[in-house]
N, C-alpha and C positions, 0 to 999 in steps of 0.2 A: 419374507418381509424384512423391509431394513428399517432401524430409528437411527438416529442422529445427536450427538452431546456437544453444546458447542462449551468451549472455554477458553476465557481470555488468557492470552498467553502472559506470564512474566519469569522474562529469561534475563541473560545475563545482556549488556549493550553490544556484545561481540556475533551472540547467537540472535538477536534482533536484527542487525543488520547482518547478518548473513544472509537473514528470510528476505529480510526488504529486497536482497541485493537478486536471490532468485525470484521474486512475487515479479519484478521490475525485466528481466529476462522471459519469464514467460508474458508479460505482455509483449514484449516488443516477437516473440514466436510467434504468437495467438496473430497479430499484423500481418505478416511476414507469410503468413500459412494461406489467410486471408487474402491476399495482395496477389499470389501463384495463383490460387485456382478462378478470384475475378476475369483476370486478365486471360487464361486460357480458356475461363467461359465465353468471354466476350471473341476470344479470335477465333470459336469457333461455329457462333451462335450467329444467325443471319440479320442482318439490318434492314428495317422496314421504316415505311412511307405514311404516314395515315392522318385523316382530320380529326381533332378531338370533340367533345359536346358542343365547344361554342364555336366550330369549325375553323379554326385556325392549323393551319398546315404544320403537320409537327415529325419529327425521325425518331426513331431509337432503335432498339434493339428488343430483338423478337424474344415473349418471354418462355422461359422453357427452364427446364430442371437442369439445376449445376452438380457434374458429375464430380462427386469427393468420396475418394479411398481412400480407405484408415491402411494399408498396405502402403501404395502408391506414393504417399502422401509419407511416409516414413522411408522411403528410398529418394525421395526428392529433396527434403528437410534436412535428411543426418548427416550434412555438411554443412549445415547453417550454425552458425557461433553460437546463437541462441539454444538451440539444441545439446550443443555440447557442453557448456558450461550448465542446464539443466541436465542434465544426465540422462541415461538412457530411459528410468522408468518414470521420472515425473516428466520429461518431455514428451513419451508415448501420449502420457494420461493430458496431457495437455493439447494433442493433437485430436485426440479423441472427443474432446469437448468442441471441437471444431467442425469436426464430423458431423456432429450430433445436432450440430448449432444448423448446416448445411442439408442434414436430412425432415430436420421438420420445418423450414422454409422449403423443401420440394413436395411434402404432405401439404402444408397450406394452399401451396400454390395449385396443386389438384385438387382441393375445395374449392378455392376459385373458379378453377375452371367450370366445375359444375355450379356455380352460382351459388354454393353453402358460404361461404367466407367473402370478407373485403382484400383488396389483390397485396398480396405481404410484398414486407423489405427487405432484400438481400441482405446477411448480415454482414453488417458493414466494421470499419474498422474502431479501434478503441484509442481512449486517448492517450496520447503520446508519451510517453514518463507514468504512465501510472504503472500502479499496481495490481497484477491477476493472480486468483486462487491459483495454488500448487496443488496435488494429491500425491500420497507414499502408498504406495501398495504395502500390503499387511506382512507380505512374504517375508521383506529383510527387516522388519520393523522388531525391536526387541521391548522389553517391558520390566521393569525393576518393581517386584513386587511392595516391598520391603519402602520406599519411595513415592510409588506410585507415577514415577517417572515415565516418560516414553520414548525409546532413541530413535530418529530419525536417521535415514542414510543420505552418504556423501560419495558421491562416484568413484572410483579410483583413480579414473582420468583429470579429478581435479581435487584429489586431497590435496597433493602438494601446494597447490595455489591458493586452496581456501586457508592454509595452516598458515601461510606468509601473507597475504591478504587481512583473513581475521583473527588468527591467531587462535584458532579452536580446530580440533583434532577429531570431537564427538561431537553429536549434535541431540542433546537430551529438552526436553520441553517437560512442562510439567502435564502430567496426563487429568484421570478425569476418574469419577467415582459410580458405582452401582453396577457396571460391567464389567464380565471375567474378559481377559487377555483371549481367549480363543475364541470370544461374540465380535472384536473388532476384525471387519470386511478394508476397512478405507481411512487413512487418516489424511483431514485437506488444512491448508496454511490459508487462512477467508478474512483478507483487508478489510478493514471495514470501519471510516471515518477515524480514522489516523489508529487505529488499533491493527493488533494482529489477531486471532480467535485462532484457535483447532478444533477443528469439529472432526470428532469418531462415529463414522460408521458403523455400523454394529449390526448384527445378525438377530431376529427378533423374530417369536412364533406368536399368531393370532390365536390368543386364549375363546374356547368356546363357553361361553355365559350361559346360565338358566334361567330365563326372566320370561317373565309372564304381559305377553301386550296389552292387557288388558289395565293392567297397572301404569297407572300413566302421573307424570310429574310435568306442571307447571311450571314455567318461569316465567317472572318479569322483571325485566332489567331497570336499573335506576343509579342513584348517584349514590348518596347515601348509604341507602339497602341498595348495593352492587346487583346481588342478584335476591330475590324472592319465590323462596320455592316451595311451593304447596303441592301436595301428592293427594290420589283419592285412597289413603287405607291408612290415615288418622298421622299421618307422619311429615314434618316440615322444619327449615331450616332460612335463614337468613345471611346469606355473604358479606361483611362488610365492605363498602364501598368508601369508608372516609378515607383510609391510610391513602389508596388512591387517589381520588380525588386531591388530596392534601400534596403529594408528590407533583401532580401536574402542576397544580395552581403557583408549586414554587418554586416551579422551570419557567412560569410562565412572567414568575416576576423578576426572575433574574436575566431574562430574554431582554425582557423591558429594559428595567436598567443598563446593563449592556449597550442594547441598541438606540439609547437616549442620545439626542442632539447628533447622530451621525445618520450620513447620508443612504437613499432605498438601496436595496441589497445588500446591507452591510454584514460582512460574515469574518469571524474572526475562531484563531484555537481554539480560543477559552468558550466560544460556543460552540464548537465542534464537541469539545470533550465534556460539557452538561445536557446536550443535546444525547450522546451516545449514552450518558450513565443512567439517564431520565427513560432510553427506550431499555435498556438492561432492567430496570425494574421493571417497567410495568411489561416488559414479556414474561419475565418472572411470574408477576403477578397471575396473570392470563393464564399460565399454566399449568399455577398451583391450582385456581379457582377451579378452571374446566377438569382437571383429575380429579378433585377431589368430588364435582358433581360426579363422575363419573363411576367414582369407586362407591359414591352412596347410591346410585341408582343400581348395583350390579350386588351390591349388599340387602338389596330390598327388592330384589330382582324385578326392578321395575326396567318396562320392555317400550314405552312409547314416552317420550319428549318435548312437547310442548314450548316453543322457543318464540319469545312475544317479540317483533317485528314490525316499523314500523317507517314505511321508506322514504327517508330523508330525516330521517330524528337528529342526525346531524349539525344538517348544514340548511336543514330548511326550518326550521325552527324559531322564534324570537324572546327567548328567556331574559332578557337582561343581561347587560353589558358584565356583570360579576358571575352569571352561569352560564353565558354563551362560550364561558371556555372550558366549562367543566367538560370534559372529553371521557369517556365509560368505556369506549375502546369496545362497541360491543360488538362491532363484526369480528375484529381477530379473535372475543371469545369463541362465535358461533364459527367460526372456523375451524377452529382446535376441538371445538366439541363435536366437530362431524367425522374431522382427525382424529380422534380419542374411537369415536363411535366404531369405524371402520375395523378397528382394531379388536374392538369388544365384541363384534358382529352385533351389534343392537340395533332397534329400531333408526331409522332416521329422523333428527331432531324436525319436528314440522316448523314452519317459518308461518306465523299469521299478522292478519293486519293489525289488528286491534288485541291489544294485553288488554282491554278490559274484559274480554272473554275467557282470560283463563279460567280464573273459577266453575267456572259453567264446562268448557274443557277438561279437566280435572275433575269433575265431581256428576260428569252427567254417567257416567259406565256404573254410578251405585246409586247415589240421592240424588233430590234435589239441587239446585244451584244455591240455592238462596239457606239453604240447612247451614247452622253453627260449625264455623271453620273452626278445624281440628288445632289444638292449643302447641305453640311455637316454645320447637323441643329443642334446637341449637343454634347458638346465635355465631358463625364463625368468621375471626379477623382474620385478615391479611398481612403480618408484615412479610415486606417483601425481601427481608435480610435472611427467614426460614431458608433451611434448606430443604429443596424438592423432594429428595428421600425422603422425609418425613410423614407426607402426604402421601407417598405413595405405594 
């Protein structure tokens, strides 16, 4: 089993663009890789005649599984420029993601055929000038304890040119915390709304729990009270939901402002970079909450979950123009908490219509429904500047 750490990179402006300049070479690969095997799908795939639903005479090309070898596809490439200035082993890893992109559009496309799926899109190419994840295999990769640093490699067929280029010799980034140097499997460079991120792969064993099904904990999501969580064996806690809510509401007024008196779709830096810092927290957020239900349910070896659901609490909803933008983010909770679950081997969190049934959920495997609710034993905040280890 693998986890993942992501952290925002801050390097020096030479080792910045360094990344940018390979994130920018593996996309135009990732094209280029794309582009080969279309084209020899297409000349060697048969072309057909046929009427569609509203019967209008139409041509194309008969559909059928596009053959892509991660071999083949590396004695065709390792002459392409892009290649070479990404080096041997992140161009591999970049061919690979091509691969992979190419084998579950040929899985789709055999659901279709049997009528399980709607008929998928070849994956098609990426935009021009941008920027694609890179990956470093663990092998060359070294590690400064002392630091906490993590050095990346530079091919030997273009030290020379990145030293005259960028003028950097090593390539160290700052690394990440809670895992030993021999749990990282993968480390990837992951653009992301004018940032760079690293994210460490890492080696991870599914701990086996002792929890009892019969113990089971409520939840009902809210704004406020984030989460409310009532268990049937006298024991219960409350999430804050303000810090939250407080953080959206003042992304949402700097949106506004911002986008005052300018015309629709207007997007600019300065809301790229409060947009990006606004979802850093509240993934934060998400993830400290869902752990910590987690580590208290596994502490009280409670084994069934109860998770109140209600579909379209969203966007179907009519609260007023001041809470229709309170946003709780409960699906990426209940995501992470099935994420978390998997891990724990626990129960599966049950998804139900109606939170007004929790109590009655929670409390029918011993009492009554309607018996005096067990008195509220922790009340716990959120900020989102904590760090994770803490929690966990």
């Amino acid at each position: 089993m693998y986890g993942t750490i992501q952290v925002k990179l801050n390097v020096s402006d030479e080792v910045m663009a360094y990344l940018v300049h390979q994130c920018q070479h593996a996309n135009s690969l990732i094209n280029s890789t794309i582009f080969a095997l279309r084209q020899a799908h297409f000349q060697s795939c048969p072309h057909r005649t046929f009427f569609d639903k509203d019967g209008i005479f139409r041509s194309g090309f008969k559909l059928r599984a596009v053959k892509a070898s991660y071999s083949e596809l590396c004695k065709l490439m390792k002459n392409n420029i892009h290649y070479k200035v990404l080096g041997g082993q992140c161009a591999q890893q970049t061919l690979k993601g091509v691969v992979e992109s190419f084998s579950s559009f040929n899985q789709l496309l055999r659901l279709f055929f049997k009528g399980e799926s709607n008929q998928p899109r070849m994956p098609h190419y990426r935009k021009r000038g941008g920027l694609a994840p890179i990956s470093f295999p663990v092998q060359p990769l070294k590690f400064n304890p002392e630091t906490g640093e993590c050095k990346l490699t530079i091919s030997r067929e273009n030290a020379e040119a990145v030293k005259e280029q960028f003028g950097i010799t090593q390539l160290w980034i700052n690394g990440c915390y809670g895992i030993k140097p021999e749990q990282i499997a993968e480390v990837r460079i992951l653009p992301q709304n004018s940032c760079l991120y690293a994210e460490f792969v890492y080696k991870t064993k599914a701990y086996q729990s002792d929890i009892d099904p019969g113990r089971v904990l409520g939840i009902d999501p809210g704004l406020n009270n984030w989460l409310t969580c009532v268990s049937n064996i006298g024991k219960s806690f409350i999430v804050d939901g303000r810090k939250v809510k407080s953080l959206n509401h003042f992304y949402n007024k700097r949106v506004s402002r911002l986008k005052k008196d300018k015309p629709q779709g207007f997007w600019s830096d300065q809301l790229v970079s409060i947009t990006e810092k606004r979802n850093r927290q509240i993934r934060d957020a998400v993830n400290k909450a869902a752990r910590f239900v987690l580590n208290w349910c596994l502490n009280y070896r409670i084994g069934t979950v109860v998770f109140g659901w209600n579909q379209g609490n969203k966007d179907g909803i009519n609260i007023g123009k001041r809470n229709n933008q309170n946003n709780a983010y409960y699906s990426a909770l209940l995501k992470y908490c099935k994420h978390l679950r998997e891990t724990a081997k626990c129960e599966i969190p049950c998804a139900v219509s109606n939170p007004g049934y929790f109590f009655y959920l929670a409390y029918s495997t011993s009492r009554h429904p309607f018996d005096i609710l067990p008195p509220l034993t922790l009340r716990l905040k959120f900020p989102p500047s904590e760090s994770a280890a803490s929690l966990s």
